[in-house]
C-alpha positions in Angstrom: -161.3 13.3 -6.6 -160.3 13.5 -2.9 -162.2 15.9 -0.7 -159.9 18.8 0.6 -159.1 18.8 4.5 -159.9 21.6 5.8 -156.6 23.4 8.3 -157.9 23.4 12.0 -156.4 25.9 14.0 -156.9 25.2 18.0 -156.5 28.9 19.1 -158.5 30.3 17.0 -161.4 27.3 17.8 -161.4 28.7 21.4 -161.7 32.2 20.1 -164.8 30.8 18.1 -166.1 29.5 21.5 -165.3 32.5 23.1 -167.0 34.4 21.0 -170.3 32.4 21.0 -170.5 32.8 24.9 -170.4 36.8 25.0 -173.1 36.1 22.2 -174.9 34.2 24.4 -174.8 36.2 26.9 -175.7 39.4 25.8 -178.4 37.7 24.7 -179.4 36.3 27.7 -179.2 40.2 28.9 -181.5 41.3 26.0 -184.3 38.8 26.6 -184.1 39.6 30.3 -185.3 43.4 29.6 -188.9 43.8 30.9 -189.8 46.8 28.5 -190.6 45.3 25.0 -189.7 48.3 22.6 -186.4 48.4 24.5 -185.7 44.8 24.2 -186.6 45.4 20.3 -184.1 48.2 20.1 -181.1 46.3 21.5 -181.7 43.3 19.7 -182.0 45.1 16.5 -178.6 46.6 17.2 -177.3 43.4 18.1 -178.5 41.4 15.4 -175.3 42.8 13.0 -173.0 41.2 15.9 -174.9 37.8 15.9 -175.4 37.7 12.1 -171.2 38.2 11.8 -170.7 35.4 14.6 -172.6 33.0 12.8 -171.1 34.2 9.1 -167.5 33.6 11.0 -168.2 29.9 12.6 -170.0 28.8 9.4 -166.9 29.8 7.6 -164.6 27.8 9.7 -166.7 25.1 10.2 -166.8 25.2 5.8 -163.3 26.3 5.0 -161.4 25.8 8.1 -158.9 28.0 9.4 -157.9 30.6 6.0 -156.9 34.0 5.5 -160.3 34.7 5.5 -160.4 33.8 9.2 -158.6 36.4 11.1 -160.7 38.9 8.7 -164.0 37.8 9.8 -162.9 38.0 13.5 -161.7 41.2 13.5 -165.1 42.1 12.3 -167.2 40.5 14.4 -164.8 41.9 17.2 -165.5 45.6 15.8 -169.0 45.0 15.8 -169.6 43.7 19.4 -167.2 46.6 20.8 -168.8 49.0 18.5 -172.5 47.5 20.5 -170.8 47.8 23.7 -170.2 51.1 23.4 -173.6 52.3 22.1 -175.6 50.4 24.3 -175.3 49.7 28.1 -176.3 46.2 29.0 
């Protein structure tokens, strides 16, 4: 039986990519902060961010663009504002 394509869905690819880069950057941020229990702090918080980043691409790069999708960027989204706002970087 034929494999499935999976729907592609160009805006939301560059909200993907958009998404990665304020990932990497924050964690740029984190890894420069010279004090070691505060670095430990702000990545622990930020791990919940990164862990729903990857859940989302992983997802798309599976599935491809569902009603799933918008979902799991609204949550990621939430998370990373819900960072922002708790800790100043």
């Amino acid at each position: 039986m034929a494999k499935k394509r999976r729907k592609l869905n160009k805006d939301f690819e560059r909200k993907i990519y958009s998404s990665k880069k304020n990932v990497e950057l924050v964690l740029a941020k984190i890894y420069d902060i010279d004090d070691e229990d505060i670095q430990k702090e702000y990545m622990s918080a930020f791990n919940k961010v990164v862990y729903l980043y990857d859940e989302l691409k992983e997802d798309y790069e599976r599935k491809g663009f569902s009603d799933n999708s918008e979902e799991l960027l609204t949550s990621y989204k939430n998370a990373f504002n819900i960072f922002e706002s708790e800790f100043e970087i």
